[in-house]
N, C-alpha and C positions, 0 to 999 in steps of 0.2 A: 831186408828189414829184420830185425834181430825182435822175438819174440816179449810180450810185458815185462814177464819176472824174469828176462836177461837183462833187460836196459835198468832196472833199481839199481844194480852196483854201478854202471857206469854215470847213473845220474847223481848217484851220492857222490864218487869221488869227484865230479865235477863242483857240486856244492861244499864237497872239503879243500880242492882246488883253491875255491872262488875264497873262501874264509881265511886260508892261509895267504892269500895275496898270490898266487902264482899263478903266470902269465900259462896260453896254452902252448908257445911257442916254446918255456922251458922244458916242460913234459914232453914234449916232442921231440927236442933238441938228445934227452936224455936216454930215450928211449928210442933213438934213431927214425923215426917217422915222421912224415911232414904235418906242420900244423893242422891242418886241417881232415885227416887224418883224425888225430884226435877229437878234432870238436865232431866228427860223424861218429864216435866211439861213443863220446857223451850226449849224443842227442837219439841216438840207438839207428841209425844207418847203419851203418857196417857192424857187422861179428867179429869183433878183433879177437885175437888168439889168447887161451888163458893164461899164457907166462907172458905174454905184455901186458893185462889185467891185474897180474899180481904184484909184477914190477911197478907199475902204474900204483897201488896202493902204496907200495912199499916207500914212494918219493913223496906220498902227500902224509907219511907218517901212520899209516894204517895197514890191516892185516884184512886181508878176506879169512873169512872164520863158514866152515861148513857146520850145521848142527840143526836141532830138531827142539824145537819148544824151550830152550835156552839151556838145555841141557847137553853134554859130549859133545864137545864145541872141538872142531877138527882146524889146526890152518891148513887150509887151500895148497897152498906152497908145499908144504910137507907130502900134504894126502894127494896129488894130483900124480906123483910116478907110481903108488899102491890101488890104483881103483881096483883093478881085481880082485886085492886081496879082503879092501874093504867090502866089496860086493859082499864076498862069500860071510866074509864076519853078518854080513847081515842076513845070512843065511838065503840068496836069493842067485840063480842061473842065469848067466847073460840070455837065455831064452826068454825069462821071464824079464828083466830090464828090456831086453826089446819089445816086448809087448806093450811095457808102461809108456815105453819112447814111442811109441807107434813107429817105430823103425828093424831093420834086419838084423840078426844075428850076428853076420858077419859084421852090421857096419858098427854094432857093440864091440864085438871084438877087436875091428880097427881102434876103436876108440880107446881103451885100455892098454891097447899094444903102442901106438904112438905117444899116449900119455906116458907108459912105464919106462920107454926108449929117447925121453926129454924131446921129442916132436913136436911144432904146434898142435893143437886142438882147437877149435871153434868155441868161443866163449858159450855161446848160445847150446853147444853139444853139451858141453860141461854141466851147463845148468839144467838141461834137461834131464842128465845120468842121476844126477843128485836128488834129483827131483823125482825121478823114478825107484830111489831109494828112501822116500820118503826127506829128504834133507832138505835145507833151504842154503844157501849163500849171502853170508852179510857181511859189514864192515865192522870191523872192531877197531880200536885205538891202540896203537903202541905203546904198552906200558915201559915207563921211566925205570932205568935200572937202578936198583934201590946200590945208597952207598953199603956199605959194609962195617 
């Protein structure tokens, strides 16, 4: 069972899902995973990995956005192979993130080394690391490309 403030993003995408008309079986099909599957993503069962998460926004038209009181607002996407580097910008030692995580050093380190090397990661990891940096995880809407 995947933690409160990990299942909001999967519970929102399922309510942007549900508003753009698409079935779960398309999300699925898209993202090589079985139906159901996905409905335990959106109902917070399973820890699905953070590049199926982002993929997953990416199809219902939306960005996962990292950031803090609406300010320096990060996409996910981008910032998920830099955690190290973001850590450090925030001036904080995977010593100390493991402490916020109530988890190991090492298993800090795993987690930045797998995210940096395009590996899954545990949605649920993700949002704790973020979260241990003070960050939250939301959804933003894909802005329209302006014509020229």
């Amino acid at each position: 069972m995947t933690t409160k403030a990990s299942a909001v993003v999967p519970v929102g995408l399922r309510c942007v899902r549900r508003n753009l008309g698409l079935e779960q079986q398309y999300i699925a099909a898209q993202l090589d995973v079985a139906a159901n599957t996905v409905s335990h993503w959106e109902h917070g069962y399973d820890n699905p990995p953070a590049h199926q998460m982002v993929a997953y926004a990416a199809l219902v038209e939306r960005r996962l956005m990292v950031g803090r009181d609406r300010r320096g607002m990060y996409d996910l996407a981008r910032l998920l192979p830099n955690l190290s580097t973001f850590r450090r910008v925030r001036k904080l030692t995977q010593q100390q993130v493991a402490h916020r995580m109530h988890v190991s050093v090492a298993r800090v380190g795993v987690l930045e080394r797998r995210a940096r090397y395009r590996k899954p990661v545990g949605w649920d990891s993700v949002v704790r690391y973020f979260a241990a940096l003070d960050y939250e995880i939301g959804i933003a809407k894909v802005q329209a490309a302006r014509a020229a």
